[in-house]
C-alpha positions in Angstrom: 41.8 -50.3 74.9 39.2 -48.0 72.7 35.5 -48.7 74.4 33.0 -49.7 72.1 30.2 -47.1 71.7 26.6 -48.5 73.2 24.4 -48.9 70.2 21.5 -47.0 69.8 18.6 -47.3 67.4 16.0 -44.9 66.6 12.6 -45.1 68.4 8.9 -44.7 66.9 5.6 -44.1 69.0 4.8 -47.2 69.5 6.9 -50.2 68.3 4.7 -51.2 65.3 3.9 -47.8 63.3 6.4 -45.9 60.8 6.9 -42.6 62.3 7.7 -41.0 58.2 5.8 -42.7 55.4 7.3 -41.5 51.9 4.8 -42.6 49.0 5.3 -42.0 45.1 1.6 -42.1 44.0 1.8 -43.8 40.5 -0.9 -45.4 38.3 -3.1 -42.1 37.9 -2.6 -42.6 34.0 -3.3 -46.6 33.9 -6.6 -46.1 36.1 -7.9 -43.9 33.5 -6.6 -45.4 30.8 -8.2 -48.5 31.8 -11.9 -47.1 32.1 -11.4 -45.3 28.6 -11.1 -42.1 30.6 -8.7 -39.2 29.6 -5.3 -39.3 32.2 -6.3 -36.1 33.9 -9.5 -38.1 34.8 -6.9 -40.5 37.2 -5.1 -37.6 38.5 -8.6 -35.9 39.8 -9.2 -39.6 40.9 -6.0 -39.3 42.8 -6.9 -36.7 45.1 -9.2 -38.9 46.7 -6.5 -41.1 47.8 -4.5 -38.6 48.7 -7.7 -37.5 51.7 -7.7 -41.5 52.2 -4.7 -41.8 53.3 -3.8 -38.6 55.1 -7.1 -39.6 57.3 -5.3 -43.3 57.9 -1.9 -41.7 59.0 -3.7 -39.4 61.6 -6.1 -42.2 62.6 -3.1 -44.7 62.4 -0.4 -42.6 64.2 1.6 -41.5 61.7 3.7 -38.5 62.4 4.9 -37.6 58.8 3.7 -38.3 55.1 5.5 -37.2 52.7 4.1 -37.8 48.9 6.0 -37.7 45.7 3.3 -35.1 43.6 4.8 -34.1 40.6 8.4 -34.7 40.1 11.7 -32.2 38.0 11.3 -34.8 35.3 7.4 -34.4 34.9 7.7 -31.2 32.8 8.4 -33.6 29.7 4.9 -34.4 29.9 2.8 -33.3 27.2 1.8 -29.8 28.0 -1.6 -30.1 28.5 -1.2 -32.2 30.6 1.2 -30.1 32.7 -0.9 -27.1 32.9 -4.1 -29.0 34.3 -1.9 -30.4 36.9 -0.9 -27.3 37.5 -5.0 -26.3 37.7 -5.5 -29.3 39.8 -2.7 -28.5 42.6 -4.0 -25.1 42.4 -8.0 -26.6 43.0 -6.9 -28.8 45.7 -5.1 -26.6 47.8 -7.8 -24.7 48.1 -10.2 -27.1 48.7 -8.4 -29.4 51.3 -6.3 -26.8 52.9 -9.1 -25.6 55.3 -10.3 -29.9 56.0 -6.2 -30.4 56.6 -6.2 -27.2 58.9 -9.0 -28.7 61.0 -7.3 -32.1 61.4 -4.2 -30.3 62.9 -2.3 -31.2 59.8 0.7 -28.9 59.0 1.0 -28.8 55.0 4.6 -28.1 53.5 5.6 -27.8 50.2 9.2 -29.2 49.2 10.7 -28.8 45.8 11.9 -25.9 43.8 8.8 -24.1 43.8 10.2 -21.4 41.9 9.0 -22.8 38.4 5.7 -22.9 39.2 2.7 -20.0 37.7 2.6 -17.3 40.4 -0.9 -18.0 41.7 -0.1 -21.8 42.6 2.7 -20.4 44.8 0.9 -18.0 45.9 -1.9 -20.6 47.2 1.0 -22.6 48.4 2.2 -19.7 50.9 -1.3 -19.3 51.5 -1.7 -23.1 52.7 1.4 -23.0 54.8 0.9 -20.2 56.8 -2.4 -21.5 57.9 -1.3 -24.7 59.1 1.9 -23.7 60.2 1.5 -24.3 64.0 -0.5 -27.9 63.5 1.5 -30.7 65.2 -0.6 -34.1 64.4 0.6 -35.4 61.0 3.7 -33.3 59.1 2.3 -34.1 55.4 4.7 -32.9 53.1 3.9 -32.4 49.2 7.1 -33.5 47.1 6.6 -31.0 43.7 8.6 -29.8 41.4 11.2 -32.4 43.4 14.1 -34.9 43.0 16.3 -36.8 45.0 19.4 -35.7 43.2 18.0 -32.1 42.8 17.8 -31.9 46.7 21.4 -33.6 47.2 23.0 -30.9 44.5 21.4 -28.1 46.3 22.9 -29.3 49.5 26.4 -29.8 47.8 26.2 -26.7 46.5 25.0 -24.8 49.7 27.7 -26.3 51.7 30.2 -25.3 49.0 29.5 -21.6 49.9 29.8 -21.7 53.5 33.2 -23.6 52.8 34.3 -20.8 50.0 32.9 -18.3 52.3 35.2 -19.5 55.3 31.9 -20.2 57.5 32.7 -24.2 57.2 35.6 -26.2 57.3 35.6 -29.0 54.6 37.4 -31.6 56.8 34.3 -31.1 59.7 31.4 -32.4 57.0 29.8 -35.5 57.7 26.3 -37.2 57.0 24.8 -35.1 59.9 26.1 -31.7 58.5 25.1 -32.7 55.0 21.6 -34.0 56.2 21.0 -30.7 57.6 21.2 -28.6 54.5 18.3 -31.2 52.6 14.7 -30.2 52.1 13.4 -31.7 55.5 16.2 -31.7 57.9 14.0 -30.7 61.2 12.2 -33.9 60.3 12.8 -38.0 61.2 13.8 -39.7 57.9 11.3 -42.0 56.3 10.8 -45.4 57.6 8.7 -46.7 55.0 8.5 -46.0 51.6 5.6 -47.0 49.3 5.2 -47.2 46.0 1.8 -47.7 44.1 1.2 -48.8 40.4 3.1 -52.3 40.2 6.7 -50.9 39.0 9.8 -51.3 41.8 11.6 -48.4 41.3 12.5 -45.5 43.3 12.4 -42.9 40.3 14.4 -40.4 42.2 12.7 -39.3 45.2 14.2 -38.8 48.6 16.9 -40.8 47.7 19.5 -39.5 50.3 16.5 -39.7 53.1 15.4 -43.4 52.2 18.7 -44.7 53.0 17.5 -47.3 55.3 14.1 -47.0 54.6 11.7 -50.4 54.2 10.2 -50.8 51.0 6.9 -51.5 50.1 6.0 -52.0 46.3 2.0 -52.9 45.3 -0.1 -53.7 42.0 -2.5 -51.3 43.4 -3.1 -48.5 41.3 -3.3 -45.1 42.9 -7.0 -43.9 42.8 -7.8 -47.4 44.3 -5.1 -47.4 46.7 -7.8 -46.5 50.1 -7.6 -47.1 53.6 -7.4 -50.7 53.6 -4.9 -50.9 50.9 -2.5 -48.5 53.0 -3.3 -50.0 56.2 -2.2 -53.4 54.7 1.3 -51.3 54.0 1.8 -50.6 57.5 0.8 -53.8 58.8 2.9 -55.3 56.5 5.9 -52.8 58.1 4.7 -53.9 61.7 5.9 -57.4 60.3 9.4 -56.2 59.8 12.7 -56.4 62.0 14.8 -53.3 61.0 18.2 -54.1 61.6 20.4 -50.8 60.5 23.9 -52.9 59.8 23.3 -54.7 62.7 22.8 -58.4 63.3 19.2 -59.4 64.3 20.9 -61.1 67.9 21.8 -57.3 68.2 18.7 -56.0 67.2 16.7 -58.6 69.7 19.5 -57.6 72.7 18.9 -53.9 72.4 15.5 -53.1 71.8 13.5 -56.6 72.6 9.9 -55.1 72.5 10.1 -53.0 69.8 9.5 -53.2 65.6 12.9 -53.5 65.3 12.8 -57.0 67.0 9.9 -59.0 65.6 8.7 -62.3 66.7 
């Protein structure tokens, strides 16, 4: 008679707080637009939040944020609009990088940065290399980025190992396919978080969010602050995660944990 394998669930720091936080930062546009302001006015806006909440996940305990920035289907914006993002990415790296640095955060850039002017990856390098050896919060700039760009680049990755005799197609599995995505040193998220009113996951992390608890809010993103992300996480605290299990399996295995809420 086969054993049954122990279950095991995934652990966090302390119970009640999302290890990986995933956001898509949407509702720069509407902000503006609602204060007769031009839509680059919200995305300037934006970077505000951005400092807001990076500040929460260290205070909070946070171990990774990763946020959705500018996405493979934002070049159909108008151009103009493009190319002052562009300016803005550019501006704020260069004026957070060193505040980040002295935080401990370690920045990284995921995406096909490839497309982007010369300078802005330049400044990108730039920002990396500073913060490279910073341990307290992993934030991770999704740009240039989609969820079925990153699971296509994996596919086709793993395709030329197996052409090249280096893999054997019969030995892939969800752990040797995770491990050729953008982040696969990192935890996957735990909570994902959307901003702007809409309920959609508009392509981002999609392989990674598998299991992840979502969070959707009214909130637009210049006015999502501390308060408004802190009520996201409380709100995750709230949660039992239950990964395909039952919650009397959940509660049995890991009693005193987020996984088993009262």
């Amino acid at each position: 008679m086969k054993t049954a394998t122990p279950v095991v669930l995934p652990s966090d720091p302390d119970g009640r707080t999302p290890r990986h936080v995933a956001i898509i930062m949407d509702g720069n546009g509407r902000w503006a637009k609602q204060r007769g302001l031009p839509r680059t006015a919200g995305h300037r806006e934006g970077v505000k939040s951005v400092r807001a909440v990076v500040e929460e996940s260290v205070r909070r305990g946070v171990q990774i944020l990763t946020l959705f920035a500018f996405s493979s289907e934002n070049w159909q914006r108008p151009r103009s609009e493009v190319n002052i993002l562009m300016e803005l990415f550019i501006s704020a790296l260069r004026s957070e990088v060193r505040r980040l640095h002295e935080s401990q955060v370690r920045l990284r850039v995921i995406g096909e940065r490839a497309a982007f002017p010369e300078k802005l990856q330049h400044r990108i390098a730039e920002a990396e290399a500073l913060t490279a050896e910073n341990s307290r919060l992993n934030l991770q700039v999704a740009a240039n980025y989609g969820g079925r760009w990153d699971i296509m680049q994996a596919a086709r990755r793993l395709a030329a190992e197996a052409r090249a005799g280096r893999i054997d197609p019969e030995e892939i599995d969800e752990a040797l396919f995770s491990g050729y995505l953008s982040f696969p040193d990192l935890p996957e998220p735990d909570l994902f978080i959307r901003t702007g009113g809409e309920q959609r996951l508009s392509n981002f992390v999609l392989w990674q969010s598998a299991y992840a608890e979502l969070y959707f809010t009214d909130t637009l993103w210049p006015a999502f602050d501390e308060a408004a992300y802190g009520q996201a996480l409380d709100d995750y605290g709230r949660r039992q995660r239950r990964f395909g299990l039952t919650g009397d399996q959940v509660e049995s295995v890991a009693p005193v944990s987020r996984y088993a809420r009262g």
